[in-house]
C-alpha angles and dihedrals in degrees: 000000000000114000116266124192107202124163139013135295094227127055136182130189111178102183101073113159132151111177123218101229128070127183087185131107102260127281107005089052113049126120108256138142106228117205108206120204125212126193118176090171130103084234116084107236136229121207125195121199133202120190116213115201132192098241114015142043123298119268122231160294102269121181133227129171122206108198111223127290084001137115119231114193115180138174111255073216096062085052095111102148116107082009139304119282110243122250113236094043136120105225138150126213133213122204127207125187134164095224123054108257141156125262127201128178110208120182132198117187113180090173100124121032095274114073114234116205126175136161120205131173120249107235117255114244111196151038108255 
């Protein structure tokens, strides 16, 4: 398959939020906000993440790889190196990768009896 460069190499969500109740069965039903990866390209990609908070330092840098021409999705929850975020939390994320890929935030809250469940963009955060 021919090369396709489709999205950015940086990357910014800014409505982070896991809450720390679920009313779900485990583990299909915890809350979690879930970031999805896209790369379209022949390279595999590494992607670098910093977490911002509203009252204490930024977390990171966690590490994720997305293999080429591949989609990665993970649990912010599953994030543990350098340590795990905290639920309950406001927090933003930037994303650095030296590829251009496609970022999407996905959050599912099953903190009250009815499931919630949105995906939103990260904005894209530079010119190539």
């Amino acid at each position: 398959m021919k090369d396709k460069r489709y999205g950015k190499k940086y990357w910014a969500f800014s409505g982070g939020y896991i809450p720390v109740d679920s009313t779900g069965k485990e583990p299909e039903y915890v809350s979690k906000d879930i970031i999805s990866i896209l790369n379209t390209t022949s390279e595999e990609a590494t992607v670098s993440m910093t977490f911002y908070f509203t009252d204490t330092e930024p977390a990171g840098t966690y590490q994720v790889k997305v293999k080429a021409q591949r989609v990665k999705m993970f649990s912010v929850n599953d994030l543990i190196e350098p340590f795990a975020l905290p639920l309950g939390v406001p927090y933003g994320g930037v994303l650095e990768s030296d590829v251009p890929v496609v970022v999407q935030l996905t959050k599912q809250h099953t903190g009250q009896s009815a499931l919630a469940l949105m995906g939103i963009t990260a904005y894209p955060a530079d010119n190539t």
